[in-house]
C-alpha positions as CSV (number, residue, x, y, z in Angstrom):
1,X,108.6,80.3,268.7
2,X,109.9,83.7,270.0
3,X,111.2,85.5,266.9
4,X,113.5,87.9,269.0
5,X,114.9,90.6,266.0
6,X,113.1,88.3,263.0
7,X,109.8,90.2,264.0
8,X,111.4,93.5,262.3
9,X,111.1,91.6,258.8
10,X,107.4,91.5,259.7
11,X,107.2,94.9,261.6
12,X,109.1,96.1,257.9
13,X,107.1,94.5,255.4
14,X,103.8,95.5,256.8
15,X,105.5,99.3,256.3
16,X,107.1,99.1,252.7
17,X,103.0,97.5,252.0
18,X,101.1,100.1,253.9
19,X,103.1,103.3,253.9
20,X,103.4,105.6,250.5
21,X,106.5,104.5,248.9
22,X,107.9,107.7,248.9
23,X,107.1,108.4,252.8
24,X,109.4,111.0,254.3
25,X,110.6,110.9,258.6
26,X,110.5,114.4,258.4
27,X,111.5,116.8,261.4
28,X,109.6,120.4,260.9
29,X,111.9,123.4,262.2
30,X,109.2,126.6,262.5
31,X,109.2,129.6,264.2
32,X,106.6,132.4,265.1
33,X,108.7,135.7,264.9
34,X,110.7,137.6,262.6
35,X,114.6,138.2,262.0
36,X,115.0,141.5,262.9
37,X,119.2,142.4,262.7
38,X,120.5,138.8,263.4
39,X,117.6,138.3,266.5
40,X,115.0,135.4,265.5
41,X,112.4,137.8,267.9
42,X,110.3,134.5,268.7
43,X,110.7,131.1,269.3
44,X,112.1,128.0,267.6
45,X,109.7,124.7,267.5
46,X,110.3,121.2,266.5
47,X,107.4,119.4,265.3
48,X,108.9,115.6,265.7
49,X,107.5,113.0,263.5
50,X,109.5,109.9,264.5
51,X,112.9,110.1,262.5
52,X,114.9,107.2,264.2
53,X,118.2,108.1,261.9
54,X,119.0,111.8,263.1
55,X,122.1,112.7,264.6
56,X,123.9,115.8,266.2
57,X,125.5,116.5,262.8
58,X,121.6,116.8,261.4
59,X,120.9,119.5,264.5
60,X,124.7,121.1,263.1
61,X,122.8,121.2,259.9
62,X,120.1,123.6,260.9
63,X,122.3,125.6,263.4
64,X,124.4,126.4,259.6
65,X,120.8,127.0,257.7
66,X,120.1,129.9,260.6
67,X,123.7,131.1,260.3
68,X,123.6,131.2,256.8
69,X,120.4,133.4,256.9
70,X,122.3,135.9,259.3
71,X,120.6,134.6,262.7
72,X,123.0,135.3,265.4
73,X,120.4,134.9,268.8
74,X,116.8,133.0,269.4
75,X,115.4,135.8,271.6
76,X,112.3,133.1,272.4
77,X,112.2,129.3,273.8
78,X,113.4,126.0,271.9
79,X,109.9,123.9,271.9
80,X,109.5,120.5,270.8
81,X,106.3,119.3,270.1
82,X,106.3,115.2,270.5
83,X,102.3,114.6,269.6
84,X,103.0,112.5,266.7
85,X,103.1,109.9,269.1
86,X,101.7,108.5,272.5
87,X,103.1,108.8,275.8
88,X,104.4,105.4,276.2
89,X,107.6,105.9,275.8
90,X,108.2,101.9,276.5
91,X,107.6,98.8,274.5
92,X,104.9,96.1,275.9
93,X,107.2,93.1,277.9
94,X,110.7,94.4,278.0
95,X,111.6,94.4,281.0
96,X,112.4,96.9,284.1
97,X,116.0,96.1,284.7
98,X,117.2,96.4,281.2
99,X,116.8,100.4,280.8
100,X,120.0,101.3,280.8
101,X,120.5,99.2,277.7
102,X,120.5,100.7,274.1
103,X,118.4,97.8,272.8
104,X,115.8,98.9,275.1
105,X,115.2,102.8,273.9
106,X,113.3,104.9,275.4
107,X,110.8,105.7,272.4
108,X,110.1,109.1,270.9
109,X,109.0,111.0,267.8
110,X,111.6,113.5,269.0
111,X,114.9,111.0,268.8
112,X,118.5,112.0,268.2
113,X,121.6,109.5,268.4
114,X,119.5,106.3,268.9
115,X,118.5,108.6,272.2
116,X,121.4,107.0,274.1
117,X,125.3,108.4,275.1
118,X,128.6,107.0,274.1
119,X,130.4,106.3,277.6
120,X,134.4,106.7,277.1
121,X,136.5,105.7,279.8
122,X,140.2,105.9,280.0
123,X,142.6,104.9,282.6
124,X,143.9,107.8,285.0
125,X,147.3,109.1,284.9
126,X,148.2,107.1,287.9
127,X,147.4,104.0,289.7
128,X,144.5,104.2,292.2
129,X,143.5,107.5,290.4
130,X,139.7,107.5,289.2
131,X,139.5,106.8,285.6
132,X,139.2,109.4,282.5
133,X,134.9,109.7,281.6
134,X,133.9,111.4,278.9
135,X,130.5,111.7,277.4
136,X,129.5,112.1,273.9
137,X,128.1,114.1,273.2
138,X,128.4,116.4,276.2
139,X,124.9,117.1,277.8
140,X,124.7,119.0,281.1
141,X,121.2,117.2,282.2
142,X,123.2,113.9,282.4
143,X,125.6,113.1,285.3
144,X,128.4,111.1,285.9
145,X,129.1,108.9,289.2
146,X,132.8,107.4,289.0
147,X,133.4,105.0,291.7
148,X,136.0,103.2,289.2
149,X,139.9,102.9,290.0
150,X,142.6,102.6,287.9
151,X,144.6,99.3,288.6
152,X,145.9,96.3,288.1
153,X,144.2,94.3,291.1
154,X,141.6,92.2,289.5
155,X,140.1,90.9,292.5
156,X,138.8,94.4,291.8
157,X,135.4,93.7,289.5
158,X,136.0,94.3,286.1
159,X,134.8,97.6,284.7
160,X,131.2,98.0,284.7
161,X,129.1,101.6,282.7
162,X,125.5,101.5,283.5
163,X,122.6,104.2,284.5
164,X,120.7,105.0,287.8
165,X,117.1,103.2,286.5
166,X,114.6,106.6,286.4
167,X,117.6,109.3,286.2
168,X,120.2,110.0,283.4
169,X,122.7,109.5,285.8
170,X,125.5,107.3,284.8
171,X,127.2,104.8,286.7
172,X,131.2,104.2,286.0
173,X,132.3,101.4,288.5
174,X,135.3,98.3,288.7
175,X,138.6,98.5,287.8
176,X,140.5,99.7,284.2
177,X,144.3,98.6,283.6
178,X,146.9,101.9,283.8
179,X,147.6,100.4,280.4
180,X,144.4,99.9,279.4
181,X,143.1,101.3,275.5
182,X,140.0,103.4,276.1
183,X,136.8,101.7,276.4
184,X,133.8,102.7,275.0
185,X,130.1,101.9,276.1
186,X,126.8,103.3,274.9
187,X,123.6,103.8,277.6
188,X,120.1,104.8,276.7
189,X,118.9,107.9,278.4
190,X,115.6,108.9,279.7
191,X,113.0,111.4,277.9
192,X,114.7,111.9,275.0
193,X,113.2,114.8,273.4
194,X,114.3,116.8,275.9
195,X,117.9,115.3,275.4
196,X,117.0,116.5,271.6
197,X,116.1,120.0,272.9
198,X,119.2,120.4,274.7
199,X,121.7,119.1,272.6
200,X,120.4,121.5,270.1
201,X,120.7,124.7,272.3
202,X,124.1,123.3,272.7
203,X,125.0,123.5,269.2
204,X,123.5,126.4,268.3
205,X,125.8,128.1,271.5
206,X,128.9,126.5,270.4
207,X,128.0,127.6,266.8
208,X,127.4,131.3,267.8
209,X,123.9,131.5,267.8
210,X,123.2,132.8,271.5
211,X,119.8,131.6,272.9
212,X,118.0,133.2,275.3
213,X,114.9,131.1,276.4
214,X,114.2,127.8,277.9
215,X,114.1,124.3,276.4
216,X,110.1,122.8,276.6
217,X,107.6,121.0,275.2
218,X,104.9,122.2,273.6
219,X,102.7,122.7,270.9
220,X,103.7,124.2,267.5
221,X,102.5,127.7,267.5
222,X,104.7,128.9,264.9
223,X,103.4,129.0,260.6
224,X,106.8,129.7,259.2
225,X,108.4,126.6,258.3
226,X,112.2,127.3,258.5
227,X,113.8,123.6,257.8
228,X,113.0,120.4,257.4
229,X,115.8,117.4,257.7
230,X,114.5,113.8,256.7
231,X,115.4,110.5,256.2
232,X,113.5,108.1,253.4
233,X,111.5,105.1,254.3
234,X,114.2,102.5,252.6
235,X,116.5,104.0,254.7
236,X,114.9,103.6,258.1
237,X,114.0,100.0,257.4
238,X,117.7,99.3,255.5
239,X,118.9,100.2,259.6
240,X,116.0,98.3,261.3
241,X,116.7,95.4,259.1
242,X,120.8,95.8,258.6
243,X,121.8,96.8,261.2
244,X,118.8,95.7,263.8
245,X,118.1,98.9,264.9
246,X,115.6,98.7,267.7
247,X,114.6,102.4,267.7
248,X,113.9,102.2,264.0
249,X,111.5,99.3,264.1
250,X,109.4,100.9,267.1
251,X,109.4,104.1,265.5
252,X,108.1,102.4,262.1
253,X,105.8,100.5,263.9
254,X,104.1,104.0,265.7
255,X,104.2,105.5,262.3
256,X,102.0,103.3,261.0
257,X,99.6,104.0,263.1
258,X,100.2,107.9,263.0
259,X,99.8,107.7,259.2
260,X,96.7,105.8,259.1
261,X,94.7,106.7,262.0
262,X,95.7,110.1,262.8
263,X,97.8,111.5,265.7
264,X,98.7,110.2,268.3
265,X,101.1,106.7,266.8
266,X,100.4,104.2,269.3
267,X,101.8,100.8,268.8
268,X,99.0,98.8,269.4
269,X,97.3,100.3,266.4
270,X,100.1,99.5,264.6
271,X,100.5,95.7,265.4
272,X,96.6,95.6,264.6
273,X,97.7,97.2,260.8
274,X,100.8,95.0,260.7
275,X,98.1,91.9,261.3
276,X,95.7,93.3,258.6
277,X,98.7,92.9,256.4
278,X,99.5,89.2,257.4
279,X,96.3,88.4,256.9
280,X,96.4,89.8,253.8
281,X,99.0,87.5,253.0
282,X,98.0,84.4,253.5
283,X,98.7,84.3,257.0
284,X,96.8,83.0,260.7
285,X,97.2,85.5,262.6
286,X,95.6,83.1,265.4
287,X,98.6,81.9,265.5
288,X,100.9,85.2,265.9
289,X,101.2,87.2,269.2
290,X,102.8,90.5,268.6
291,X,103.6,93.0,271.6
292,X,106.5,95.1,269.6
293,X,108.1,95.8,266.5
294,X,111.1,95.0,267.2
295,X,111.8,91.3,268.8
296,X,112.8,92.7,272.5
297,X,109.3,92.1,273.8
298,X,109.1,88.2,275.6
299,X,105.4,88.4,274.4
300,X,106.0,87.9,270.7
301,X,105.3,84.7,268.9
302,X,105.6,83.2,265.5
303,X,105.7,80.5,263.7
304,X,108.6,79.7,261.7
305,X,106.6,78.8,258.4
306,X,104.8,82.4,259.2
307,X,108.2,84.3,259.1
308,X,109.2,82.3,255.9
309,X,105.8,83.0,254.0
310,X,106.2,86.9,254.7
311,X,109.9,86.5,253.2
312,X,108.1,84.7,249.8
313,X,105.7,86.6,249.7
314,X,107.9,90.1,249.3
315,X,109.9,88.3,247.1
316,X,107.3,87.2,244.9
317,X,105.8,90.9,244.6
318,X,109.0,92.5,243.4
319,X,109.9,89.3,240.5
């Protein structure tokens, strides 16, 4: 049988088993100058280790830490540092056309707002006008095409939000009502630790920190270790499990294999661990084909008594 999102109970079990109970998704803030009269003289790195649960107000959180410790400019360049993982940024089977879709993330250890954009779309003030887009949050690397009219004509096609496959670019097309409510939409985006990079210039700006260099990638170069936001291991699977967060189960999944091979995560590694633990269980894994850790993959198969076993099998351990 396909499991579709059952395969994160199996993609989280295998984690809560083989991970340190008290495992950490940290995100390491260093830098390799000195304060010197509100100037950080050096640059600011991010050493990403695959934290599916950070948001913009977590990248507000540091741009108040630097504030609070009188740092009014970054003199050097923002660099994020994405070896935890691999370079496939794409899990095995999902398919081509469904990019644009936020169930279908682009996959990073550098990750911030499930790396995808809320799409807003109001009706203009008059008919024919091009509806209202706004994007949030605002990011300068991602562009918005609206070929969308506001009307009432519904031989018009209904109003459609998608993304130019290969480019943040964002597509706003059909028709919205002149009395329409807003309507919101959410699209993944493309290399999404560069996303992170930016969006955190942008905060530090708007938060009057003034920064100077570029946004890159890179290795960490810096020793000082400046701040370090995480999110626990319960958490991350309560929101691949909950709330069937994609990104959190591929992240997990990566992890695994980051943790207990070494650097780079790949997720191949970590099916092969996540077998180990089946196996471990009680289960043929003969008759289990695992391509992700989430369920989008087309490639996965299970058996039904296999998915109940792991299900007994947890519950068992903790009565």
């Amino acid at each position: 049988f396909h499991p579709a999102s059952n395969l994160k109970l199996v993609t989280t079990a295998a984690a809560l088993n083989l991970l340190d109970k008290n495992f950490e998704f940290t995100t390491k803030f260093y830098t390799d100058g000195k304060a010197d009269n509100g100037n950080l003289k050096g640059n600011l790195y991010i050493k990403g280790s695959g934290d599916p649960l950070l948001e913009t107000s977590d990248l507000d959180s540091i741009t108040s830490h630097l504030k609070m410790n009188g740092i009014t400019a970054i003199k050097g360049d923002i660099i994020g540092d994405i070896s935890y993982f691999d370079s496939i940024y794409w899990g095995q089977g999902w398919m081509w056309d469904d990019e644009p879709s936020t169930d279908e993330p682009f996959i990073s250890p550098l990750s911030v707002n499930k790396n995808s954009v809320k799409v807003i779309v109001r009706p203009g003030q008059m008919l024919s006008d091009p509806p209202i887009v706004i994007i949030e949050p605002q990011l300068s690397s991602v562009k918005v095409i609206n070929y969308a009219v506001t009307t009432s004509d519904t031989s018009i096609e209904a109003l459609l939000v998608s993304r130019i496959r290969g480019e943040n670019k964002i597509i706003v097309q059909g028709r919205i009502s002149p009395d329409s409510e807003p309507k919101e939409f959410s699209v993944s985006l493309r290399k999404p630790e560069l996303i992170f990079l930016e969006l955190l210039r942008d905060r530090l700006n708007i938060q009057g920190i003034r920064t100077e260099g570029e946004i890159r990638l890179g290795p960490i170069r810096g020793n000082k270790l400046i701040y370090e936001p995480s999110h626990s291991l319960d958490s991350v699977i309560h929101s691949a499990n909950k709330l069937s967060d994609n990104i959190a189960a591929e992240n997990l999944l990566k992890t695994l294999s980051a943790e207990l091979t070494g650097q780079p995560g790949v997720s191949a590694d970590g099916i092969q661990f996540t077998k180990h633990f089946l196996a471990s269980i009680g289960i043929d894994t003969s008759k289990v084909m695992m391509a992700d850790g989430s369920g989008v993959s087309w490639y996965n198969e299970m058996t039904p008594d296999g998915i109940v076993t792991v299900l007994i099998k947890l519950y068992n351990s903790k009565t």
